[in-house]
SERO-4910 file (N, C-alpha, C, O; in steps of 0.05 Angstrom, whole numbers):
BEGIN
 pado doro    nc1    nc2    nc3   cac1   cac2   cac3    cc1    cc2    cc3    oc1    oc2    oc3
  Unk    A    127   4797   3851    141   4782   3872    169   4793   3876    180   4792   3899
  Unk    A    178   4800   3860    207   4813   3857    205   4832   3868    224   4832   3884
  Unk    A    188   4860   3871    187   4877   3887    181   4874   3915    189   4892   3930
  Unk    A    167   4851   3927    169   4844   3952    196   4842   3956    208   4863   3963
  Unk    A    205   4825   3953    227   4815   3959    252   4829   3964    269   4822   3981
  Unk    A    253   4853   3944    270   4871   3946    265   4888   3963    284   4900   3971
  Unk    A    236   4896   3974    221   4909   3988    232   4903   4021    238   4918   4039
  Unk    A    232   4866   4015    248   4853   4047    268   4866   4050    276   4882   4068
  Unk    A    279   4853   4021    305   4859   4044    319   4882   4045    339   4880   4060
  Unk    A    313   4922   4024    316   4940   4039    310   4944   4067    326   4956   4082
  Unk    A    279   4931   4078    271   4933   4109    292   4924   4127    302   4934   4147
  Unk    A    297   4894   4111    324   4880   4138    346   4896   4140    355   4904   4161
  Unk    A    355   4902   4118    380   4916   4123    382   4946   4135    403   4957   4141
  Unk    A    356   4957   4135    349   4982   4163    347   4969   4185    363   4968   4204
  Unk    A    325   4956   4180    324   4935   4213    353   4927   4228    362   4936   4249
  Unk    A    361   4912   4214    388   4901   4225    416   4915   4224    437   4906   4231
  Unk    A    410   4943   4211    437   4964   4208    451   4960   4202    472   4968   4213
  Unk    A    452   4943   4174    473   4928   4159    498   4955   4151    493   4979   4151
  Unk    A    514   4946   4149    538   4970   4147    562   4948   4129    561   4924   4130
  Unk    A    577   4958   4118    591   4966   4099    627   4975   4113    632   4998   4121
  Unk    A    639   4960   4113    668   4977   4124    679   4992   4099    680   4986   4075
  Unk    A    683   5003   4106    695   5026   4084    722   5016   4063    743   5011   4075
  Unk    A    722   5015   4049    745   5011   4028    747   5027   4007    726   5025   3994
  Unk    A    770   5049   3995    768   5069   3972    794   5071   3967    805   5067   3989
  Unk    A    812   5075   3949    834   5096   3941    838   5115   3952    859   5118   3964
  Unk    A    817   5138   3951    827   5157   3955    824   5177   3977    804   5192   3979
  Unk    A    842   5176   3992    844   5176   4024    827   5213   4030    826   5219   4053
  Unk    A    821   5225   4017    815   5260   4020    786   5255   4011    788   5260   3987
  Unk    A    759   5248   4016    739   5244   4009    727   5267   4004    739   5284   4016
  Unk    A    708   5276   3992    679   5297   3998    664   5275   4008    660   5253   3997
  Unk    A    652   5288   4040    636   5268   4056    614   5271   4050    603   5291   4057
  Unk    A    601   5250   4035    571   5248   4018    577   5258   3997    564   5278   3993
  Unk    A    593   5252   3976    589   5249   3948    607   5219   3940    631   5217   3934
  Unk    A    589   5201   3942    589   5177   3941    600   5168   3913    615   5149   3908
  Unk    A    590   5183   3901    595   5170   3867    624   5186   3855    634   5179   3834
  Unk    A    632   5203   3868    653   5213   3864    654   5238   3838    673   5244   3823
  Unk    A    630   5247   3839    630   5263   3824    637   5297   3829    640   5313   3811
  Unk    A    637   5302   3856    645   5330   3858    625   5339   3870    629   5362   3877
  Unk    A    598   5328   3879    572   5340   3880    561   5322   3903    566   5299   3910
  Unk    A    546   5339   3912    527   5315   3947    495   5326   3925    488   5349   3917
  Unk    A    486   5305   3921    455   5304   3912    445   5275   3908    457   5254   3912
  Unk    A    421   5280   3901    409   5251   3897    416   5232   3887    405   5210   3888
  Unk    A    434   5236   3877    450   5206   3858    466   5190   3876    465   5166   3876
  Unk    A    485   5208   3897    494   5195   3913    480   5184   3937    493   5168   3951
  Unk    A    452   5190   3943    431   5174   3963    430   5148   3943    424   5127   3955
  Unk    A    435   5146   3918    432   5126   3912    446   5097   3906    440   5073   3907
  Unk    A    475   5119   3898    497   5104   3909    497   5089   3934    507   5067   3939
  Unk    A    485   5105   3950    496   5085   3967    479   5069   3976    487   5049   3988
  Unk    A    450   5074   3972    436   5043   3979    445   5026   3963    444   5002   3969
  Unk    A    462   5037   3931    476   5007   3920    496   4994   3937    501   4970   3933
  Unk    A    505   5005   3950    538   5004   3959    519   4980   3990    523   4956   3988
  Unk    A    509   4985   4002    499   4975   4026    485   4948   4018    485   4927   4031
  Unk    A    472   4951   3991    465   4920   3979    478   4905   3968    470   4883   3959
  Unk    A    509   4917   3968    531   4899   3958    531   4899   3923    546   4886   3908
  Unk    A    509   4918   3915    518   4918   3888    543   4939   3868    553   4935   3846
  Unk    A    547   4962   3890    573   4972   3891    593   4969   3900    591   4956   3921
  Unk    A    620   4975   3893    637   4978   3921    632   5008   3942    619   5028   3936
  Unk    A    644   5005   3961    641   5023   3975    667   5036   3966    687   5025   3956
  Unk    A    658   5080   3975    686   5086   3972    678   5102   3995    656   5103   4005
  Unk    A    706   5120   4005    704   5136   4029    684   5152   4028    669   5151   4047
  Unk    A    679   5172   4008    655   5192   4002    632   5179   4016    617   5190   4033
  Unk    A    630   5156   4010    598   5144   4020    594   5144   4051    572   5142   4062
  Unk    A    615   5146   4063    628   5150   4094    613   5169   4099    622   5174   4121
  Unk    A    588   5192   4093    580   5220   4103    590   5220   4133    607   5236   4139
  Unk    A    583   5205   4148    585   5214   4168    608   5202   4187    606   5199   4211
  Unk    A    632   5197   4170    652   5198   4183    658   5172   4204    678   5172   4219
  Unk    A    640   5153   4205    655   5130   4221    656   5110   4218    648   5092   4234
  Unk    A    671   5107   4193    684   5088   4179    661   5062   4165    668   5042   4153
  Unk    A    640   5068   4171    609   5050   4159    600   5057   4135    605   5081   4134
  Unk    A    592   5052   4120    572   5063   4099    546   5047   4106    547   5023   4099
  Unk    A    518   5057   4121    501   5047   4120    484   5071   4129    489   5095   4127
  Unk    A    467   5062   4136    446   5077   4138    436   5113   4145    419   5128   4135
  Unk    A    456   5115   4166    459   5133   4178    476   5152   4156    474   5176   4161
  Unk    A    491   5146   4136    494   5165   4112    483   5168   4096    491   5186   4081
  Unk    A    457   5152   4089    440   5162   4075    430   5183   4093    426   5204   4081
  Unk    A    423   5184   4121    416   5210   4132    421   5230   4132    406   5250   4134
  Unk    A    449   5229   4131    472   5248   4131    471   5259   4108    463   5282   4111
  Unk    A    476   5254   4083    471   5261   4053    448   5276   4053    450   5300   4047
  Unk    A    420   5266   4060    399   5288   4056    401   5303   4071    392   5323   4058
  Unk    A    411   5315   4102    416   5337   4112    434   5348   4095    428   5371   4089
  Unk    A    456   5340   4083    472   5363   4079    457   5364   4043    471   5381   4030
  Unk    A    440   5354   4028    426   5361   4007    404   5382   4016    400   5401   4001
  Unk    A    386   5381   4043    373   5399   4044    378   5418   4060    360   5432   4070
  Unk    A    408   5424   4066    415   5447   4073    424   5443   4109    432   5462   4122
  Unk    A    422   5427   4118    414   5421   4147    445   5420   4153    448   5430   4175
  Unk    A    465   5412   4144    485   5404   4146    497   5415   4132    486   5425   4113
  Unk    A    527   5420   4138    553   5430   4116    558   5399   4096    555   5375   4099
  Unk    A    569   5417   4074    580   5394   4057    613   5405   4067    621   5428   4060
  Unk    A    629   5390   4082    654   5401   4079    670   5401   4057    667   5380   4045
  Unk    A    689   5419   4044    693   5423   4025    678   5450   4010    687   5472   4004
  Unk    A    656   5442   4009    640   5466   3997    630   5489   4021    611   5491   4037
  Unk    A    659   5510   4012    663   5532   4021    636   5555   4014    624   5572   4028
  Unk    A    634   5549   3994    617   5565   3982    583   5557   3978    567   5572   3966
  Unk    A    577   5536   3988    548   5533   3997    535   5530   3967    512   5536   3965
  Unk    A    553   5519   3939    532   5515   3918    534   5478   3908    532   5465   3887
  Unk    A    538   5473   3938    537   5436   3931    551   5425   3912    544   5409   3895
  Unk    A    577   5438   3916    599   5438   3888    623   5431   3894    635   5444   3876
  Unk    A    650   5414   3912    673   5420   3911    683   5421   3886    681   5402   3870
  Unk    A    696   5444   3881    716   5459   3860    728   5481   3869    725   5494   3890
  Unk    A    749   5485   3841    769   5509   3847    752   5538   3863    765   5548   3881
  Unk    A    732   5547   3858    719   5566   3873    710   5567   3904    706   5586   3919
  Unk    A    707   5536   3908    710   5533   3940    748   5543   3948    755   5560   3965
  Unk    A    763   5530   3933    783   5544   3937    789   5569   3938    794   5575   3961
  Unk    A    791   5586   3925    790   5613   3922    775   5631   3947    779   5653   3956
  Unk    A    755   5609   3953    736   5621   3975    749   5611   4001    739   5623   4020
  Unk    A    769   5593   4010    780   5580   4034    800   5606   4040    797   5621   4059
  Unk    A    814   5607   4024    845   5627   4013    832   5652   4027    841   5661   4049
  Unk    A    806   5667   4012    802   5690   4028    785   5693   4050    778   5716   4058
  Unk    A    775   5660   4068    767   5658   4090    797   5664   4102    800   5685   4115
  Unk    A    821   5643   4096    844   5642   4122    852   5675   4118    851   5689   4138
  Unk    A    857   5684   4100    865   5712   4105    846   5742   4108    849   5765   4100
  Unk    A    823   5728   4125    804   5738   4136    786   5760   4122    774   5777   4135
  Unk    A    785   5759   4093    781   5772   4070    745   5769   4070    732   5788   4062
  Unk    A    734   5745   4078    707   5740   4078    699   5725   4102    718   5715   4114
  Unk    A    670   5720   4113    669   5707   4138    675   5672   4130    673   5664   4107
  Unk    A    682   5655   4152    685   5629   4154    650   5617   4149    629   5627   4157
  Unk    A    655   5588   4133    632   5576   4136    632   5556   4149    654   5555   4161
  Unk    A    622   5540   4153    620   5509   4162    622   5495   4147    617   5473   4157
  Unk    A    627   5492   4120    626   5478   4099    667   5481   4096    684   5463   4094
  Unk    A    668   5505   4098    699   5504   4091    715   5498   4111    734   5514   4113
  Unk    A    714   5477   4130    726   5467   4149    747   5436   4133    763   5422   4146
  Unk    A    740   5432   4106    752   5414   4091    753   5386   4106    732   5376   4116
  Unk    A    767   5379   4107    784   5365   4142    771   5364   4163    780   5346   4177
  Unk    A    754   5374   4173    743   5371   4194    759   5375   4226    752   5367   4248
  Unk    A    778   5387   4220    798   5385   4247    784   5407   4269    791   5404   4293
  Unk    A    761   5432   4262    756   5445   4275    773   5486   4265    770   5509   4275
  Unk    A    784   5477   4247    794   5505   4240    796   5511   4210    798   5492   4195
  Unk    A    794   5533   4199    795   5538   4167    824   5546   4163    835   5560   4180
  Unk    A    831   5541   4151    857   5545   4141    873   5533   4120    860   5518   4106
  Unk    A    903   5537   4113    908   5528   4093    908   5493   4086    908   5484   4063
  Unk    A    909   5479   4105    902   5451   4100    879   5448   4090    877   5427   4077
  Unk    A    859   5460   4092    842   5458   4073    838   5471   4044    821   5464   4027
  Unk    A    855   5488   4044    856   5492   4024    871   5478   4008    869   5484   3984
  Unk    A    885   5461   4014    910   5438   4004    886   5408   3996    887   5392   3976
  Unk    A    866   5408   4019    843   5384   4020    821   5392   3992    813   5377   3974
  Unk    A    817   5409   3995    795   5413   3973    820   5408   3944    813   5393   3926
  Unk    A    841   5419   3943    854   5421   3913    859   5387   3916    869   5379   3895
  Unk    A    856   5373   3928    868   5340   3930    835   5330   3909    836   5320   3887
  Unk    A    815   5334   3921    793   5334   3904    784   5342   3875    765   5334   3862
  Unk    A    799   5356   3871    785   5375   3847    798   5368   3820    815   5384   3812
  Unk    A    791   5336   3799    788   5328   3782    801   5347   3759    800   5341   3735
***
């Protein structure tokens, strides 16, 4: 009976696109790593169906997709950028990782040392450069 039930009301809360306003500390997110660990993978798809059933708090990370909600549509967002479909911004370097080596790898994107990715856009403003490289070191534990 307990699995029905819980069964409901994941359905209602797709059905009805229950959402989540965003509340976190820490204003420089990795968009889809929910749990705040440094990493976009399965744990954080899980985070955040906690976070949308109210058994977490929400933090910005759970934001994947940037508009100010945590619901459903970032769990979408999370599995594109887990199965490759999507940039993880931040992760310059394409190993589902923000750390110091995404840095290192921003540094010799802006001084044109290696090609630009879509991942190392940090910030999202539309350009690689050293604000991101300033965004990823705001992350890196």
């Amino acid at each position: 009976m307990k699995k029905v039930v819980y069964i409901l009301l994941v359905l209602s809360l797709v059905i009805f696109g229950a959402v989540t306003n965003v509340m976190a500390s820490n204003s420089n997110p990795i968009y889809g790593d929910a749990n705040g660990d440094g990493k976009v993978n399965v744990c954080d798809l899980t985070t955040v169906e906690r976070m949308i059933l109210g058994y977490e708090p929400v933090t910005l990370g759970s934001d994947c997709n940037n508009d100010n909600y945590t619901n459903m549509g970032d769990i979408v967002c999370i599995e594109r950028q887990i199965l490759g479909l999507d940039p993880i911004y931040g992760d310059a370097n394409r190993d589902y990782k923000v750390n110091e080596k995404d840095v290192e790898a921003i540094q010799n994107m802006t001084l044109g040392l290696i090609p630009e990715t879509l991942g190392a856009d940090a910030n999202r403003d539309g350009e690689v450069n050293i604000l991101d490289v300033t965004y990823v070191e705001s992350q890196i534990k």
